[in-house]
Phi, psi and omega in degrees: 000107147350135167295309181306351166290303182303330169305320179280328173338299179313305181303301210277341185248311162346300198288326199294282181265011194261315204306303187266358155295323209255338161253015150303281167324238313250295188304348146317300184313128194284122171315328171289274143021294173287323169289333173280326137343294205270317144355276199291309198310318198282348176245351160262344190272340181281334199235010131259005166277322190273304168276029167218257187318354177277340164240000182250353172289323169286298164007273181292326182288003173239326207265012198263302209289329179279027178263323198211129182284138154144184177302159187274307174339132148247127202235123183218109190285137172209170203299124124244243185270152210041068193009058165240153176290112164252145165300069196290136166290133174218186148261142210275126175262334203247159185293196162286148226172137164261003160277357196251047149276317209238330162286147153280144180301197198178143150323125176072001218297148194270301172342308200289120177273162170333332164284288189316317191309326174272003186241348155276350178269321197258356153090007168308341194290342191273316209309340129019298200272010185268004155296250221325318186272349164304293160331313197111345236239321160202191196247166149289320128307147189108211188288086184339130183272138177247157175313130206287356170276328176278333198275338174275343168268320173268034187244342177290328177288294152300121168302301195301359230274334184296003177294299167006290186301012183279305193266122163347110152329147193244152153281332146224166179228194160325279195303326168287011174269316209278348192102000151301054198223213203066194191277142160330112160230128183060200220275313205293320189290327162317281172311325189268342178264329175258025169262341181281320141339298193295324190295333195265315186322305168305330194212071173287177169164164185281340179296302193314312201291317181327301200251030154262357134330301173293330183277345166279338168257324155330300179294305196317286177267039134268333173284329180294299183314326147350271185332283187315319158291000135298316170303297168312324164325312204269319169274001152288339182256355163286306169331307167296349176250339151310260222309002176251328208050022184219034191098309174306149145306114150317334167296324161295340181294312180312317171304274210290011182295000000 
């Protein structure tokens, strides 16, 4: 079978069999639940706004505007909940740019300034986003809300894809616990972040929002501690290949002397 074969499959059986399952759950879903939910959002983000952002946003905000001009903010409309459209909050990681409504960020992106790189890696670029979960506007748990160019092209791929919007975007959700986080490539990488998204939809509960909770700051400082022993890796061996001037590391010269 052909991959374009396999795409429709996908497609036709996502819209068949996914669609009246997935809104039983969601009409299913216990009102106690939703409310202990909406609950738990209005009291963490209310207990990282008061012990975190309130002394770490002038902080980055000054340290934004000497990486870069531009707003310290990136004010951006996306997808939420039953598709209407909100103001997300990020802290601006990239210079100012007419792509970054309709591009995805990318590896190495020539845009992400010195600063950003590290503030999209360790996801300090989100903390932003619990004014959003005060509001209403998203959840600590759930779907990632995407951008309105990605969310209309991926719903031409997926049929089904707009279920995703039964539950409040999340600051982080499933599919990024699951590895699914960056820019989207192709059809299959689609379908594998919203077959995980559906999955929390049908069987959202407060244990599951625990422990992907948890399992997101885990992933969080194990890449930064990453990053970093990389970085040092990579500026000990520049240093050592400076310091011969011909190319060579200097630690060979000391071997053969």
């Amino acid at each position: 079978m052909h991959q374009s074969e396999n795409v429709d499959l996908l497609r036709r059986r996502s819209l068949r069999a996914q669609s009246p399952s997935i809104l039983n759950a969601y009409k299913n879903k216990s009102r106690t639940f939703l409310l202990a939910k909406r609950a738990f959002d209005i009291f963490s983000s209310l207990l990282v706004i008061a012990l975190v952002l309130w002394w770490l946003l002038p902080i980055l905000a000054i340290l934004i505007k000497l990486d870069s001009a531009g707003p310290v903010f990136f004010v951006q409309k996306r997808i939420g909940l039953f598709g209407r459209t909100f103001n997300c909050l990020k802290l601006r990681t990239m210079v100012v740019n007419k792509q970054a409504d309709t591009r995805q960020a990318e590896k190495d992106d020539p845009r992400i300034t010195a600063l950003g790189k590290f503030l999209r890696l360790s996801c300090i670029d989100e903390l932003p986003q619990f004014f959003n979960v005060l509001i209403g506007d998203m959840t600590v748990v759930g779907p990632r809300p995407h951008m309105i160019k990605d969310c209309e092209e991926f719903s031409r791929q997926v049929p089904a894809y707009a279920l995703r919007q039964l539950m409040r975007p999340g600051i982080t959700g499933m599919a990024q616990v699951k590895g699914y986080r960056g820019k989207t490539e192709g059809f299959f990488d689609v379908f594998h972040r919203y077959q995980w998204d559906i999955f929390y939809v049908r069987n959202a509960n407060f244990m599951l929002d625990l422990r992907i909770i948890n399992k997101t700051i885990g992933q969080t400082i194990k890449a930064v501690f990453k990053a970093s022993e990389e970085e040092m890796n990579n500026s000990a061996k520049k240093v050592a290949t400076a310091a011969n001037g011909n190319g060579e590391p200097v630690f060979a010269e000391l071997k053969n002397a």
